[in-house]
N, C-alpha and C positions, 0 to 999 in steps of 0.2 A: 747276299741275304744273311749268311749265319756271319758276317764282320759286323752287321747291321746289331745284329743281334747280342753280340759279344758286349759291344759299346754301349750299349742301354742296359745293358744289367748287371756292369761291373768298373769299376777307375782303378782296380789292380790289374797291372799290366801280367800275363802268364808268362814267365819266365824258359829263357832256352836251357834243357835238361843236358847237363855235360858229360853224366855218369848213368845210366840206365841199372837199378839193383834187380836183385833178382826174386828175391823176396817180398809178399806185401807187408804192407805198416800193421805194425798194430795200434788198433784202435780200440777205441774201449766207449759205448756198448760193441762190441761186435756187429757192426755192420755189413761184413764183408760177403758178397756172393749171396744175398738175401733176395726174395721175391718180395713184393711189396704193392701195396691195393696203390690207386695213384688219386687217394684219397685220404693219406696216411699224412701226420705232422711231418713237418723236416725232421729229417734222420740226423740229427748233433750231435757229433763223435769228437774225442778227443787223442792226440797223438799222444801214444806213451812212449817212445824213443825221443829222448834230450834234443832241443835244435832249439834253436834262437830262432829261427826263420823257417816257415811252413807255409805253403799255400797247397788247396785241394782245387784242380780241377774236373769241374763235374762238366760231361758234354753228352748232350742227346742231339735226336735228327732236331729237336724241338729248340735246340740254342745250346750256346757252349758259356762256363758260368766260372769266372775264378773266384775263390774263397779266400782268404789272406787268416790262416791261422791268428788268435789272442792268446799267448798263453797255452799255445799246442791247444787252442778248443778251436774247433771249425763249430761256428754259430750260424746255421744257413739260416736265412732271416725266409720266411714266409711267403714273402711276393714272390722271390726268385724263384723259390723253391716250385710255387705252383706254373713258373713260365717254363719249366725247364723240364723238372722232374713230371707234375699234375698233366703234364698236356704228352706223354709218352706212353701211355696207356697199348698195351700188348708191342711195347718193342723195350728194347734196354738202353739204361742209362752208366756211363763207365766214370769211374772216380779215378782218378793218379794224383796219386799225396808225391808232393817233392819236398825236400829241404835240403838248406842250404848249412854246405860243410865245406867249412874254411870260404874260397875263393868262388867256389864253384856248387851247382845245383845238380843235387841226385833227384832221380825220379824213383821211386818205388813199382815193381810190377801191378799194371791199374786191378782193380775190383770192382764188379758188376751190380745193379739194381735192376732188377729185374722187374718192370713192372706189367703188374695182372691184370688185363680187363674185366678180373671178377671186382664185383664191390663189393665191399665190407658194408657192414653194418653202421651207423656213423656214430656210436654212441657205446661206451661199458661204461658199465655199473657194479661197484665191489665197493667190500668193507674195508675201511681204514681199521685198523688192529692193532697192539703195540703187542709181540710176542711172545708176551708174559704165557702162565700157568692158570690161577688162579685167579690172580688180579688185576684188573684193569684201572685204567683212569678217564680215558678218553677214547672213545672209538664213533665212528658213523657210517654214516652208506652216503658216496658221491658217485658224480657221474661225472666222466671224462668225453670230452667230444674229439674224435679223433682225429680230426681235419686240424687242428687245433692242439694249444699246450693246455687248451681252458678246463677247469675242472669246478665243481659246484656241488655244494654239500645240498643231499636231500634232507636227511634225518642225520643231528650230529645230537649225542645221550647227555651231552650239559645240558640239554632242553628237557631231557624224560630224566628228572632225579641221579645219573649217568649207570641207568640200566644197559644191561649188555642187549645189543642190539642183533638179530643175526638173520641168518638163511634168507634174504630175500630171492624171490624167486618170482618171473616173470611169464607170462600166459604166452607163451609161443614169441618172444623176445618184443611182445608189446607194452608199449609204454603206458599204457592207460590201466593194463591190468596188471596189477602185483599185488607180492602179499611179502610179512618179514612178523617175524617174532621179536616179542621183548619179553626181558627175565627179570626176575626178582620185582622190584614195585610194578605198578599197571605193568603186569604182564601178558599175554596170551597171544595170539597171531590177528595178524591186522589185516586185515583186504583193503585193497584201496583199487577199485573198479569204477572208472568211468567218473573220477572226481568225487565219488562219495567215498566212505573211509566204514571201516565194520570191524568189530573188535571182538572175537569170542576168547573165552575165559574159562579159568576153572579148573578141578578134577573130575572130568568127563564121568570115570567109574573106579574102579578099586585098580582093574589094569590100562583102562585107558587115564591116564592122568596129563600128558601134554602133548602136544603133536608138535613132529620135527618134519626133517629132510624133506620138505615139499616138491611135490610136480603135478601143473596140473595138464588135466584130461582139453582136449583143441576146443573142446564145445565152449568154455570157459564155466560149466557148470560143477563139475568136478574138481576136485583136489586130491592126489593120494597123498599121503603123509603117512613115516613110522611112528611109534609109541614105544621112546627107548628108556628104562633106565639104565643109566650112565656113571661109570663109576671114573675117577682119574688116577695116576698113580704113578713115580717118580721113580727112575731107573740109575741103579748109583752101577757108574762105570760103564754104561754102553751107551752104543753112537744113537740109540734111540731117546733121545732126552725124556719123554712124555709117553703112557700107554694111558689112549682111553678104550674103555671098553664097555662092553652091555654087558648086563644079568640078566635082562629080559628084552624082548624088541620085537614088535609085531607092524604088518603092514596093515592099513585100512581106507576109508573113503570116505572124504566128506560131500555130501550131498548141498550146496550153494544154496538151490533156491528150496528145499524142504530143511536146513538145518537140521541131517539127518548125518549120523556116522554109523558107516556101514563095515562089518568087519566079515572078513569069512576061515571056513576051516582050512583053507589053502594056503592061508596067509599069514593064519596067526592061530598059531601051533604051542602048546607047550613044548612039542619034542625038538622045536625050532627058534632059531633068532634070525626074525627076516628083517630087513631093513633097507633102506635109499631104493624108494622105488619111482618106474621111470616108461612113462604112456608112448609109446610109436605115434607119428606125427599123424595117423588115421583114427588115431584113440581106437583100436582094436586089440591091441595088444598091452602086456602090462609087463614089465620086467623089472626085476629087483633080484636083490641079494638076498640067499639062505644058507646058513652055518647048520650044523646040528650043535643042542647045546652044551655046555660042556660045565662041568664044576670053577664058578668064576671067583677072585683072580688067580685061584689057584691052577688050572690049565689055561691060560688065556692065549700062550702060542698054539693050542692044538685048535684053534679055532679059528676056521677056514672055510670059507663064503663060495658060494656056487654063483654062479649066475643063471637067473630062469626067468620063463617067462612065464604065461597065463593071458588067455584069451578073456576080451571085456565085450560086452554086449552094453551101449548106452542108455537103449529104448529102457531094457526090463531091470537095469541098474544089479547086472550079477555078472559075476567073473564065470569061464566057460574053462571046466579041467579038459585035459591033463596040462600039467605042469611039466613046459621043457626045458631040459635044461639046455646051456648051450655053452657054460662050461662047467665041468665038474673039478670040484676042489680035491677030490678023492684020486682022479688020474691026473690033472695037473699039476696038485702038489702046492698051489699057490692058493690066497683068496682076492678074492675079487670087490671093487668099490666102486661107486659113483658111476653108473651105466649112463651113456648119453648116446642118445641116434640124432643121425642128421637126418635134418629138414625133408629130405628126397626118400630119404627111410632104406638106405642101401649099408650103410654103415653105421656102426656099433664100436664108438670107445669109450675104454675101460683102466681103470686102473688095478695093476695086481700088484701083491705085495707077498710076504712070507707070510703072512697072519694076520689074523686080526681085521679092522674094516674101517678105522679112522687113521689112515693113511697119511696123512699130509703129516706125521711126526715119522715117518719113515722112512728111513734114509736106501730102500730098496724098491719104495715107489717106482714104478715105472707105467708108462702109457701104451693100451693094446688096442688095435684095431679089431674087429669081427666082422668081415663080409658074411650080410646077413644073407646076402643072397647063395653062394656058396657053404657056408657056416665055418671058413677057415678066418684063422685067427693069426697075427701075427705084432710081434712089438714096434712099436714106433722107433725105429734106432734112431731115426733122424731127430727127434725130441726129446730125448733120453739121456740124461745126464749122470755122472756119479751120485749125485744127493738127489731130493725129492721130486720128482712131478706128480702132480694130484689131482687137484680140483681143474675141469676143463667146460666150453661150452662151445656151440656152433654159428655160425650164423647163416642168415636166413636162407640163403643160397647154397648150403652146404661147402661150401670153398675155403671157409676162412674156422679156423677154430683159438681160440686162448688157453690157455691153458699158465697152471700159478709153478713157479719152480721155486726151489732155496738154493741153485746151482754157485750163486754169487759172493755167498755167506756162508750159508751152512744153518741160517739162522731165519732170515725174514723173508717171507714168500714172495717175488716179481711175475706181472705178468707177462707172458710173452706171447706174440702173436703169429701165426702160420698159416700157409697156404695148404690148402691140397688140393690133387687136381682130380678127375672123376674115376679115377681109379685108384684113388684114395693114396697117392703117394702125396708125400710131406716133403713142401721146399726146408731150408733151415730158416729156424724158428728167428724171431728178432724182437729184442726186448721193447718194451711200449717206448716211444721215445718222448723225452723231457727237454724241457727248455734248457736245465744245465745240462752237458755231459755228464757230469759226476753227481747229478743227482741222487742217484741210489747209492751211493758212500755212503751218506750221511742222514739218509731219512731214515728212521727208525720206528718207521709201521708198516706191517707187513698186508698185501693185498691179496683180501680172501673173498673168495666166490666171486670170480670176475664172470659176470654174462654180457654178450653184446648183447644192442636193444635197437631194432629199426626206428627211433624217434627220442624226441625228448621227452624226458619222464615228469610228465607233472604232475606236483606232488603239493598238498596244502596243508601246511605241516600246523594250522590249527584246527584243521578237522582233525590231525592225528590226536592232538592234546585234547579237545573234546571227546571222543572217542576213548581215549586213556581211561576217561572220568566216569567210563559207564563199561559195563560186561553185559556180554551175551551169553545166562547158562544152560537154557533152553534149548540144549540139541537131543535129541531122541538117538540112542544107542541101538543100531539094529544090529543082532546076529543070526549071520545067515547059516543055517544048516542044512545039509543035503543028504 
């Protein structure tokens, strides 16, 4: 049966190994020893040790598959890939790169794919970016389908005046409900629920003036968002190229079906800069970041983010004190960014840094775990690299998370993708894979805010442009006092 098998899915004959090494290949994505959804593109790696001559054989119980290197690139074409790899679900798949030197065929020691019987989600959604500061030219929001190398632009800003486009952010990683901000011309945040499109606008109040860092509330009625002013600011001679930072930043609540923004004294403090806040999949809980404030940009390293939460009640639309914390910036010594719980609500990651709370220019970035159920915390070593990891999200099943790193450059953010299993340990992470191998050489936009999404996003991008051409500034400011 597996001879049968052989011959239907390959005319390269698999070569007798004459020299057995000891070492594996290096490859480049790093593919080596990865867990992987069996719903994931072909993994297309290329050999970086010199050989004229290379083949990869891939063998599962599911068929045995030779590869014939082009140019040191293993290009697994799609069909194969799903007879070989797709159909191996909860068992392993083993790789042995051979090449041929001089007369004779060395085998390299094989490397493993390990594939999950969790699924992934079939679909991320991020912004295409160019790295810049300041200025942009060209940026949009696409969606990659992950079975797939296929990719498709939702919203690209040559269509909006080439407004900066950003935070899109999705109602429990459904496709029907999202929402994303545009800046400068037609600016304001946009919903797009259910095929209709809604545009609010404006300066709210003297201190509400834009709403950021959105997450909304399961009911799909709520949105929390902060209200940052944001200052930028350029660092001659350190590894941090960019410090952005607040002067002011409060959390608050928008109200969907009353066009109501609701703010309270828990949340939005003078004595405080609270900021990126983040609902528990029961919508009971609310957790977000709090610094105490400090003299800005003159102290800007001594300001260092807690992590807390607060109790939400949906019916009577009021946050329920005390306020916990569940890490303190004062004994930890760190601050804290981008709080994210999975699906199942057992776990809590987070990004810490040395300061500050717009991490992803921080080259100390790293990724923490929090058992909430326990309340111990520990660092992700397994996703954790010398340069940045920052911006992360989960998917539906709590199994699979993304997360954006600069580990390849130093420069432009890649997404990578990971297992964990239910006790929250992390396989090695494996970068999105691309039709080239060396696609990420040479693309030069970095991918921001990767969220998976259980479906396809559809989006009618002349409601959006309609929508542009009108504001909504009819929201009523409530402030709640107790």
């Amino acid at each position: 049966m597996l001879l049968a098998v052989v011959a239907a899915c390959t005319a390269v004959q698999e070569p007798v190994a004459d020299l057995q090494l000891e070492e594996t290949p290096t490859i480049s994505p790093d593919y080596t020893d990865v867990t992987i959804p069996a719903t994931i593109a072909p993994l297309r790696f290329r050999l970086l040790n010199d050989s004229a001559e290379a083949v990869a054989v891939i063998a599962s119980e599911a068929g045995r598959w030779v590869v014939e290197a082009q140019k040191g690139r293993f290009l697994l074409s799609e069909k194969e890939w799903k007879k070989v790899v797709g159909q191996s679900a909860g068992k392993e798949v083993q790789v042995t790169v051979m090449v041929r030197q001089k007369e004779q065929w060395a085998a390299y020691r094989p490397f493993t794919w390990h594939v999950s019987t969790d699924e992934i989600d079939p679909y991320l959604v991020y912004r295409l970016v160019e790295p810049g500061y300041e200025l942009w030219n060209k940026m949009g929001i696409y969606e990659r389908r992950l079975s797939s190398y296929d990719e498709r632009a939702l919203l690209v800003n040559t269509q909006f005046d080439r407004n900066c486009m950003n935070c899109h952010s999705f109602n429990q990683r459904n496709p029907s409900q999202l929402l994303f901000h545009m800046r400068e011309k037609r600016s304001g945040t946009y919903f797009v629920c259910d095929g209709e499109v809604k545009r609010i606008s404006g300066k709210f109040s003297d201190r509400i003036k834009s709403l950021v860092y959105p997450y909304w509330h399961p009911s799909g009625r709520y949105v929390a968002f902060s209200t940052n002013t944001t200052r930028q600011a350029f660092h001659r001679g350190d590894a941090n190229r960019v410090e952005v930072f607040d002067r002011a930043s409060d959390v608050l609540l928008y109200d969907r079906e009353r066009d109501e923004v609701l703010t309270d004294s828990a949340l939005a403090s003078l004595a405080a800069f609270e900021t990126f806040p983040t609902f528990s999949p029961d919508g009971k809980t609310l957790y977000f970041c709090s610094a105490d404030t400090c003299s800005m940009p003159a102290e800007f390293q001594k300001v260092k983010y807690s992590l807390c939460s607060i109790g939400f009640d949906a019916e009577s639309r009021r946050f329920l004190p005390p306020v916990d914390t569940l890490y303190a910036s004062s004994s930890g010594g760190k601050s804290v960014s981008f709080p994210r719980v999975s699906p199942d609500g057992r776990y809590l990651v987070y990004t810490l840094s040395s300061y500050g709370n717009f991490s992803i220019w921080h080259k100390d970035a790293d990724l923490y775990l929090l058992d909430l159920q326990t309340r111990e915390s520990r660092p992700l070593q397994e996703l954790n690299s010398a340069d940045v990891e920052s911006y992360h999200s989960w998917s539906t099943n709590s199994r699979w998370m993304v997360f954006s790193s600069r580990r390849l450059d130093g420069l432009h953010t890649r997404p990578y993708l990971v297992h964990l299993d239910e006790q929250g340990r992390p396989s090695k992470p494996f970068l999105l894979p691309q039709a080239r191998p060396d696609f990420y050489d040479d693309f030069r936009f970095s991918y921001n805010i990767p969220e998976l999404v259980n479906g396809k996003v559809e989006l009618n991008r002349r409601k959006v442009l309609d929508a542009s051409k009108t504001e909504n500034n009819n929201i009523n400011i409530l402030q709640q006092i107790r």
